[in-house]
C-alpha positions as CSV (number, residue, x, y, z in Angstrom):
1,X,30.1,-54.3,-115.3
2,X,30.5,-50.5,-116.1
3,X,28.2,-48.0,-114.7
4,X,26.6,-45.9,-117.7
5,X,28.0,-42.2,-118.2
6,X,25.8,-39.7,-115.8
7,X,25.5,-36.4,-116.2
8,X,24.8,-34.9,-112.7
9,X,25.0,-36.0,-108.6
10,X,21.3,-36.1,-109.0
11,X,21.1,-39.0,-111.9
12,X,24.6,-40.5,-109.7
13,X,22.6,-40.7,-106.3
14,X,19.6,-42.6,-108.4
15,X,22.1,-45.2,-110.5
16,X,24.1,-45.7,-106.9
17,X,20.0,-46.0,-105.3
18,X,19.3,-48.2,-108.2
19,X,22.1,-51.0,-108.1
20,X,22.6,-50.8,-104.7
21,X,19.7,-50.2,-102.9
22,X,19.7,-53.1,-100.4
23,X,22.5,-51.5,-99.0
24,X,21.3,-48.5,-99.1
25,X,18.4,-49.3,-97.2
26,X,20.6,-51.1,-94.3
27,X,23.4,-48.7,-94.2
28,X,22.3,-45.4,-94.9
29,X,19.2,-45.2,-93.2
30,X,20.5,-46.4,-90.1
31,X,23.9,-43.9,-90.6
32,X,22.2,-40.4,-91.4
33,X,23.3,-39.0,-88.2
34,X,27.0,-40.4,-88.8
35,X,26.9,-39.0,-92.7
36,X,26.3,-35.6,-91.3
37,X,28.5,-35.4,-88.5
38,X,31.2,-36.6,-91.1
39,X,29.9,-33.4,-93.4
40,X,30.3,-31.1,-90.7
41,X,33.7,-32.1,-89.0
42,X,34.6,-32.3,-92.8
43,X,33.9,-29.0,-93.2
44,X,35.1,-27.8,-89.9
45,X,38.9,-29.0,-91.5
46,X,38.4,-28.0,-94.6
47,X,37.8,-24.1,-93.1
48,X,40.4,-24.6,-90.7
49,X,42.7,-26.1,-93.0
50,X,42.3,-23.1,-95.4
51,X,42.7,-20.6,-92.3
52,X,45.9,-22.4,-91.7
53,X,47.2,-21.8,-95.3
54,X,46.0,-18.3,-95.5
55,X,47.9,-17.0,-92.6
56,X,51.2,-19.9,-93.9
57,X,50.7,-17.7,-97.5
58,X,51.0,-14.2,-95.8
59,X,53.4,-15.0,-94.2
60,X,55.8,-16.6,-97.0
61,X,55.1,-14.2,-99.4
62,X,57.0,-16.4,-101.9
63,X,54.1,-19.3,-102.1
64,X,50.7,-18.8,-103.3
65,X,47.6,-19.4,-101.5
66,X,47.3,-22.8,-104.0
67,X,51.0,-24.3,-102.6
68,X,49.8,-23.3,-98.7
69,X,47.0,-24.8,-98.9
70,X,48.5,-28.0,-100.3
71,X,51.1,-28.0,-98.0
72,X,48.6,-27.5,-95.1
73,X,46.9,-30.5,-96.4
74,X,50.2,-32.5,-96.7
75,X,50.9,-31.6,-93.0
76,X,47.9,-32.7,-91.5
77,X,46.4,-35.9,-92.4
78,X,43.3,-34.9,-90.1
79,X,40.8,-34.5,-93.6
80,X,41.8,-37.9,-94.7
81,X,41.1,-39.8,-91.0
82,X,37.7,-38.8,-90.6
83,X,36.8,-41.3,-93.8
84,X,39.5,-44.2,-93.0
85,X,37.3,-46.3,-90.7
86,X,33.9,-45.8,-92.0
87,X,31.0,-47.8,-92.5
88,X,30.4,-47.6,-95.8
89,X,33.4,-48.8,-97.3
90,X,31.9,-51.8,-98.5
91,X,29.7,-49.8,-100.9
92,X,32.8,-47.2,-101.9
93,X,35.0,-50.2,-102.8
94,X,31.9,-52.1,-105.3
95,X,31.5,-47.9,-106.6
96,X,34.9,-47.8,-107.5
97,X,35.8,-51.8,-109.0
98,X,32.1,-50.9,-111.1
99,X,32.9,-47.5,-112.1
100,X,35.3,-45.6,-114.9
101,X,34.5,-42.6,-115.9
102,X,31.2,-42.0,-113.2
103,X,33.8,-41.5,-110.4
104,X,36.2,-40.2,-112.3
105,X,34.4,-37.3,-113.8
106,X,31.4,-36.2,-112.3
107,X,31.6,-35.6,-108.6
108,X,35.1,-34.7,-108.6
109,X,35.0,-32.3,-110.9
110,X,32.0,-30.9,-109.4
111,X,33.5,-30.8,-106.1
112,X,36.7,-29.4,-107.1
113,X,35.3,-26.9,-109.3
114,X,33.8,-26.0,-106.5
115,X,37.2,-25.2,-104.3
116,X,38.4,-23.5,-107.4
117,X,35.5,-20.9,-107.4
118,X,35.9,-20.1,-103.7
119,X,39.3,-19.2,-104.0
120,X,38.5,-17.0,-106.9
121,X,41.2,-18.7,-109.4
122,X,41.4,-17.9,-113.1
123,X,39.4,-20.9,-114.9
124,X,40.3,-24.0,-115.2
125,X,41.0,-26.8,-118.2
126,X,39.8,-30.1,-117.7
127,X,41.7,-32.9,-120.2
128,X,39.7,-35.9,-120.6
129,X,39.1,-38.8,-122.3
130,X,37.1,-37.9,-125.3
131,X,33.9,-40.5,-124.3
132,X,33.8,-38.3,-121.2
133,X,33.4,-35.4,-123.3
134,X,29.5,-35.5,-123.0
135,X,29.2,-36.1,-119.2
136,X,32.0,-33.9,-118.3
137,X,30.2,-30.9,-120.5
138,X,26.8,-31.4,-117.9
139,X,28.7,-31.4,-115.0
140,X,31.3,-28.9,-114.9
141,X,28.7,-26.1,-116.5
142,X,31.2,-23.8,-118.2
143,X,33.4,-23.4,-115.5
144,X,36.2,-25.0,-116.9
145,X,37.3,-25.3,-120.4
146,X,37.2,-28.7,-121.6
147,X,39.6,-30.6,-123.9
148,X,39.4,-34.2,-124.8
149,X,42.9,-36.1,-125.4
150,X,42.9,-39.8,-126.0
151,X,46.1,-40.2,-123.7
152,X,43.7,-39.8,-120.6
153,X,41.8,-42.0,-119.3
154,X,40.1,-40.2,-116.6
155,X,40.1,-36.4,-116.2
156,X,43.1,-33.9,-115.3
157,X,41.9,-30.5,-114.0
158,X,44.7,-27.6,-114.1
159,X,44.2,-24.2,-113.2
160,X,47.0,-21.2,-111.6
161,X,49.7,-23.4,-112.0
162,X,48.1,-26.4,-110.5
163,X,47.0,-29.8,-111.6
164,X,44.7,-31.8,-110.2
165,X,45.3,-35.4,-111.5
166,X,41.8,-37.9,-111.8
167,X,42.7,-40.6,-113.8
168,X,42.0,-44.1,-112.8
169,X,45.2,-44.9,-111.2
170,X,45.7,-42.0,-109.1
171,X,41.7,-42.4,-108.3
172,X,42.4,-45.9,-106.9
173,X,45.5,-45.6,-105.2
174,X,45.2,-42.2,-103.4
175,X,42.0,-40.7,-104.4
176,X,39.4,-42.9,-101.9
177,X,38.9,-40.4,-99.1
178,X,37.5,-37.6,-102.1
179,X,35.2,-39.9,-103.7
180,X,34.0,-41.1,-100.2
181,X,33.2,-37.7,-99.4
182,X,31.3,-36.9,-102.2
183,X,29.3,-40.2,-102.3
184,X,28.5,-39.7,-98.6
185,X,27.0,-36.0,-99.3
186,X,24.9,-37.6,-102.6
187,X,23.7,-40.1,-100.4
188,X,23.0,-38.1,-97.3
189,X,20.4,-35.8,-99.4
């Protein structure tokens, strides 16, 4: 069964409350402690990461801040370990078999969005699938340009030269640790 289109984190955290609530209630409220600690050492990598990639881009003046970063990223597998042995991947895994375009769309772009802005990067264009169309609108609030193309199944975000690839294959094989993330922070507030 496919989880309805959502507009928002807020009406995700209530369909995720909603259909899986009995895990909720044994999981989350017992983990609240670990959920932040993940947010914070998460965030603590992420800054460091991007500390890492600003000096790596001053100093090869050839690569943008975008390719140090990523590079960075590639290097150090740190920002993907925090999530690899966590106690909620029973719930991530029945997210992601239930969900299309609710993982796909919302929270990642969202979230992404988000890194674009704080590196100050010309706007982005999100391709989508053109049922995503609505949901995608709400979520990414005019900071992308949005263009629907039947060839995609999920959502493709590309901005400064960049691409940022969200369909449903890349989501499941290499994609986990991101929507992990993002659920964890919905359900931590």
């Amino acid at each position: 069964m496919k989880m309805k289109t959502i507009g928002n984190l807020g009406l995700l955290k209530k369909e995720i409350e909603k259909r899986y609530q009995h895990r909720i209630d044994k999981v989350v409220q017992e983990e609240k402690t670990l959920i932040q600690e993940m947010k914070t050492k998460s965030d603590e990598i992420i800054v460091a990461l991007k500390s890492t990639a600003n000096d790596k881009a001053k100093k090869e003046s050839r690569i943008s801040h975008d390719t140090a970063f990523n590079e960075v990223m590639a290097e150090s597998k740190k920002g993907f370990e925090l999530f690899s042995e966590d106690k909620y991947q029973e719930i991530f895994d029945e997210v992601i078999k239930d969900s299309d375009t609710v993982c796909l769309g919302k929270g990642f772009i969202v979230w992404v969005s988000s890194f674009i802005n704080d590196q100050k990067l010309e706007k982005p264009t999100v391709r989508c699938s053109p049922k995503a169309v609505p949901a995608l609108k709400k979520a990414i609030k005019g900071k992308a340009d949005l263009i629907a193309d039947k060839k995609i199944k999920g959502a493709v975000i590309e901005t400064n030269g960049m691409s940022y690839d969200f369909t449903l294959e890349t989501l499941l094989e290499t994609k986990k640790d991101y929507l992990r993330r993002i659920i964890a922070d919905v359900l931590a507030r």
